[in-house]
N, C-alpha and C positions, 0 to 999 in steps of 0.2 A: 348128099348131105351127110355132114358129122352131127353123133350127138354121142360124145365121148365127157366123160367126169371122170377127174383123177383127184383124188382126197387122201390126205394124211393127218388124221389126229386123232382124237380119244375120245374113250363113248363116254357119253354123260350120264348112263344107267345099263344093267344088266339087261339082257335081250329079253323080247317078250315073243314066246314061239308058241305060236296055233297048229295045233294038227288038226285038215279040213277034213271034211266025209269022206272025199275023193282020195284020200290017202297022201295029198300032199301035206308040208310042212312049210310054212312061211313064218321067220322073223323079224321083227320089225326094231329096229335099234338107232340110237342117236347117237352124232358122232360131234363134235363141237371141234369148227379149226381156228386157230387166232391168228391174226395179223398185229406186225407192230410197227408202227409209226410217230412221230416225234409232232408234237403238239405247243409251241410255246416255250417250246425247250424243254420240255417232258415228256421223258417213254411214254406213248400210250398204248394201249392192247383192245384191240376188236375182235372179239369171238362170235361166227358164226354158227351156226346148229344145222344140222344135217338128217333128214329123215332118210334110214338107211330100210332096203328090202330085200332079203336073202330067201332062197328059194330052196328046198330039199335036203342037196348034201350038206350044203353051205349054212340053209338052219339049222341042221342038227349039229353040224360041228360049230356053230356061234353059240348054240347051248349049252356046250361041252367045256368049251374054250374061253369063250367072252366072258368078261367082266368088268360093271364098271372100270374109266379109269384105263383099259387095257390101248393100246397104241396100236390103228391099224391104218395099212394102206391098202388104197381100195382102185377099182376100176368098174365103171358103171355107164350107164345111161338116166337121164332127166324123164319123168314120168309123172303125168298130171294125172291125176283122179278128180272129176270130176261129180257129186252130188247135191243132193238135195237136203238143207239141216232141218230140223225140226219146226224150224217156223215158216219153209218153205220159201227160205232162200237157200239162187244157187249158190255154189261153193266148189273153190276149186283146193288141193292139197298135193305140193309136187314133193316128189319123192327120187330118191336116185337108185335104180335097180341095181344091185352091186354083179355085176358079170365073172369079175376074179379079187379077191383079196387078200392080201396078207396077213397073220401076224405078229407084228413087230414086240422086241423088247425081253423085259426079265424073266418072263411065263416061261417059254421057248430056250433061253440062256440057264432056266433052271432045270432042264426036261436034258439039256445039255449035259450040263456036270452030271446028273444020275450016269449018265453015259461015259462017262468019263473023258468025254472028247473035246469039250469046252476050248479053243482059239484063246488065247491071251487077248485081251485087251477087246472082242469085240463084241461087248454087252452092250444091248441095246439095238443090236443089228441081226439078232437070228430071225429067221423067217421061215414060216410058211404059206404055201399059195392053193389055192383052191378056186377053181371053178365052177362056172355054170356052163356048161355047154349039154350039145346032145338033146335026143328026141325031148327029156322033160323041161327045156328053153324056153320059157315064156313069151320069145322076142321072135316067134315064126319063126327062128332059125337061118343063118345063111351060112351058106356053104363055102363061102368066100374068105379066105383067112389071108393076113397082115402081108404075107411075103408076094400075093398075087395083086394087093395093088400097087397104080403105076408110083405113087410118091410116098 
C-alpha cells in the first residue's frame, strides 16, 4: 500500500515549534493550496488548508527559515490522531507527516545574491531539501528506498 502526499503552497502562519522532555523538537505548521476552476464563466479559487508535522532537523530549520506566506514543496504521509475532547467526544484530526521538503522562492534567491551567484531569471525556483530519515523517523523506519521497487 501507498500513502504518499505531495503539496505545494504557502503557510498560512509562522511555525509553532515544541521542544518535548525527551529532547525531541516538533513543528506544527499550515500550508493552504488553491485550486482554480471556472464557475458561470467566472475564475473561481478553492483553497485547501493543510496541517503540516515536522520532526527535529526539519523543526528546527522551519523555525529558522519558515515564515508565514513563505512557498513550500513538501512530501509526506497522511496521519490521523485520534482523541478524546473535553466533553468526551471522540475525535479524529489528520495531519500530513512532512518526510522531505523544500524551500521554494525569494528567501533562498535572496541568500543567493549575498553569494553572488544568483542565475538570471530564475527567481522563485531556488531550493532547498531536507529530510526525515534515520534512527529519529517516526515512521518505524524501512529500509527500502525508491530505486529497489519494481515500478
Amino acid at each position: 500500500m501507498i500513502n504518499k502526499v505531495i503539496l505545494m503552497g504557502r503557510l498560512g502562519k509562522d511555525p509553532v515549534v515544541r521542544r518535548l522532555e525527551n529532547g525531541r523538537v516538533v513543528a506544527n505548521v499550515t500550508l493552504a493550496t488553491n485550486d482554480f476552476y471556472t464557475k458561470d464563466g467566472q475564475r473561481m479559487e478553492s483553497t485547501e488548508w493543510h496541517n503540516l508535522e515536522m520532526w527535529d532537523k526539519q523543526a528546527e530549520t522551519a523555525e529558522k527559515y519558515l515564515k508565514k506566506g513563505s512557498l513550500l514543496y513538501l512530501e509526506g504521509k497522511i496521519r490521523t490522531d485520534r482523541y478524546t475532547d473535553a466533553d468526551g467526544q471522540e475525535r479524529q484530526a489528520r495531519k500530513i507527516r512532512v518526510s522531505t521538503f523544500q524551500m521554494m522562492g525569494s528567501m533562498l534567491t535572496s541568500r543567493s545574491e549575498e553569494g553572488g551567484n544568483r542565475e538570471q531569471g530564475n527567481e522563485g525556483h531556488s531550493s532547498e531539501t531536507f529530510h526525515q530519515e534515520g534512527p529519529n523517523s517516526l515512521d518505524g523506519g524501512s529500509d527500502v528506498q525508491d530505486e529497489e521497487l519494481p515500478f
